[in-house]
C-alpha positions, -999 to +999 in steps of 0.1 A: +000+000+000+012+033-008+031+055+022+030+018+042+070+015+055+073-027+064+103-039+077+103-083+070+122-098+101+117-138+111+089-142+092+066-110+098+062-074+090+066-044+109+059-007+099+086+015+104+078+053+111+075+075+083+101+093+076+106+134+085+096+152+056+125+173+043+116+206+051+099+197+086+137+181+090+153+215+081+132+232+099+146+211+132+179+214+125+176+245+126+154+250+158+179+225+180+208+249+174+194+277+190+181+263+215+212+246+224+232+276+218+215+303+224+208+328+258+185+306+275+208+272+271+238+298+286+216+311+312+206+277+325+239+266+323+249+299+350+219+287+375+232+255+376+267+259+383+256+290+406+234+265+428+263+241+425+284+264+447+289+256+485+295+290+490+261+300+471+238+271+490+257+282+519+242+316+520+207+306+506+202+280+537+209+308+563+185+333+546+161+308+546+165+296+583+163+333+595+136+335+579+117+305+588+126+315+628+111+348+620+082+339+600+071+370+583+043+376+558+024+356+589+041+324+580+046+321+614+009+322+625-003+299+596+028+272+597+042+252+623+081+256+624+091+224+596+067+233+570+077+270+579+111+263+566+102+239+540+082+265+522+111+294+529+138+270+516+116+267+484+114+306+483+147+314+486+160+290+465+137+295+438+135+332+433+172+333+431+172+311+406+143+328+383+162+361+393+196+348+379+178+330+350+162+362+346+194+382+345+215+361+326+187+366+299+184+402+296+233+403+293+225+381+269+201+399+250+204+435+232+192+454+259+228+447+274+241+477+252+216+503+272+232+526+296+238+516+335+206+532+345+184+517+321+198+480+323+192+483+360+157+492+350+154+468+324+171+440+346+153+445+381+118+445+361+125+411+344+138+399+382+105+409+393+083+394+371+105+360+371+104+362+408+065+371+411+055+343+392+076+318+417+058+335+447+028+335+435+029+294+427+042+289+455+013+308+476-013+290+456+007+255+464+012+262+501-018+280+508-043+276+482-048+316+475-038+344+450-039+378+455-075+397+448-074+416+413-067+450+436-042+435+456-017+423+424-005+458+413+008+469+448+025+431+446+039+436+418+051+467+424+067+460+461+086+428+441+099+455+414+112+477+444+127+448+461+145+437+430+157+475+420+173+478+453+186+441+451+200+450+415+216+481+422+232+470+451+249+439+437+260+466+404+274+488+431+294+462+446+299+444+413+319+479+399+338+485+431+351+451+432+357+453+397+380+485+399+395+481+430+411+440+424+407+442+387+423+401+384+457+406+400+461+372+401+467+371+362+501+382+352+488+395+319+470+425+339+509+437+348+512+448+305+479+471+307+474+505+317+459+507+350+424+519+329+419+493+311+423+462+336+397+443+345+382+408+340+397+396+306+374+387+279+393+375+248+430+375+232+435+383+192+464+380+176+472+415+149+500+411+131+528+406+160+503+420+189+479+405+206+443+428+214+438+421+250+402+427+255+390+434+292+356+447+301+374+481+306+388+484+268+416+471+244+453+472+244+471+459+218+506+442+235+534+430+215+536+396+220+530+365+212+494+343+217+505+317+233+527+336+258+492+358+268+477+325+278+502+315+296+494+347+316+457+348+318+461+329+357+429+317+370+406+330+344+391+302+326+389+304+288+394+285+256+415+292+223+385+291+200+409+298+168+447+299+160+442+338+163+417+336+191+412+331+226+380+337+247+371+342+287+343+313+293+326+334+318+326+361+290+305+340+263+270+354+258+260+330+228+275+304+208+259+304+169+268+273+144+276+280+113+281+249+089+317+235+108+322+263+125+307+283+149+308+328+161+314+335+195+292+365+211+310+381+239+301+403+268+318+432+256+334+439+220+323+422+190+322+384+183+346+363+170+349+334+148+357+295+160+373+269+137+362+237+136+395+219+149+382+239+181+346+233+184+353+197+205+364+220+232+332+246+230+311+210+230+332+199+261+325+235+280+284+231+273+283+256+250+277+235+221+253+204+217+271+170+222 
């Protein structure tokens, strides 16, 4: 019968599936890269190895005990102590993930090029609205109520204020940290002006020079590429090209291209990967396996 797909194995027949059509195929093919590669793939990537820290759980679990022995909101009049800190735990833990999720989303997006003021903006409502949503399962989980129509714009807009002040605070401290230990520990910060150190973000090679790209500017060094990653200390980074070299925790997006692949980067513009190097983007997570 026509469009009937039998496979003859001891003695009897079996239909196989029907195969993709070719442009529902190409259509896939092209849908599985990006969402491999792109922002959200990165972003999840961050949460994860954020919540993998000791120092990160570390911090969350004391917020959340303090605040299950204190039991605001009138958690403490509606919960007994163990579900008290059950449903705190879940809070804490969850908001900071949607909230990191959340910003890893918009540095990854185009609204990273806006100015400070307007990223903070930008970034503390996309916290908020991540982080309202986890509260507000949560409350209908725990408790079995949402908040009246009149009630959910004063919500919303005490979640936005918590996550402006939140935001701004962890920029401050962010740029102060930033500017006053810039990376001493990598010896490559010793050739740069005092301006334009900072957290490195990629190595290119010009001519006899190598661009050392920081998230304070460029300086072009003479040198060689190999010697300036001998000299990028504890950073952790990968030569994506004979003429490249990029900062992991720099990598906003990772796009295929045939066998080989464009870099986006935090700051500056992207660069190209060959495809002797995309094994070691694969081995990082930023590429599909």
């Amino acid at each position: 019968m026509a469009g009937l797909h039998v496979e003859i194995s001891s003695g009897c027949a079996k239909p196989l599936p029907k195969p993709i059509p070719r442009r529902q195929g190409a259509i896939r093919q092209r849908l599985i890269p990006i969402a491999h590669n792109g922002p959200l793939h990165l972003a999840l990537r961050d949460v994860r190895r954020e919540l993998s820290r000791p120092q990160a759980l570390s911090v969350l679990a004391g917020i959340a005990i303090v605040l299950a022995v204190i039991g605001p909101f009138e958690t403490d009049v509606v919960l007994r102590f163990v579900p008290r800190l059950v449903y705190w735990v879940a809070t804490v833990a969850l908001t900071y993930a949607a909230g990191h999720l959340a910003t890893g989303l918009i540095h990854r997006s185009p609204a990273r090029a806006l100015p400070r003021i307007p990223l903070l903006l930008v970034t503390a409502a996309a916290i908020g609205v991540a982080a309202s949503l986890v509260v507000l399962a949560l409350n209908a989980a725990a408790f079995g109520i949402l908040p009246a129509p009149r009630e959910i714009g004063p919500f919303l807009l005490n979640i936005f204020a918590i996550s402006l002040v939140i935001t701004t605070v962890y920029d401050i401290f962010e740029r102060a940290q930033s500017k006053a230990k810039p990376d001493t520990t990598a010896p490559l910060m010793d050739r740069l002006p005092l301006d334009k150190r900072g957290p490195l973000v990629a190595l290119s090679v010009q001519d006899h020079y190598v661009d050392i790209r920081t998230t304070n500017g460029t300086q072009m060094v003479l040198m060689r590429l190999s010697d300036a990653i001998r000299e990028v200390g504890a950073t952790q980074g990968l030569q994506i090209h004979r003429s490249h070299w990029v900062a992991l925790g720099a990598v906003t997006s990772v796009t295929r291209q045939g066998d080989k692949a464009t870099v986006a980067l935090s700051h500056g513009p992207a660069l190209p990967a060959s495809r002797a190097n995309l094994p070691k983007l694969r081995q990082a997570g930023l590429l599909p396996r």
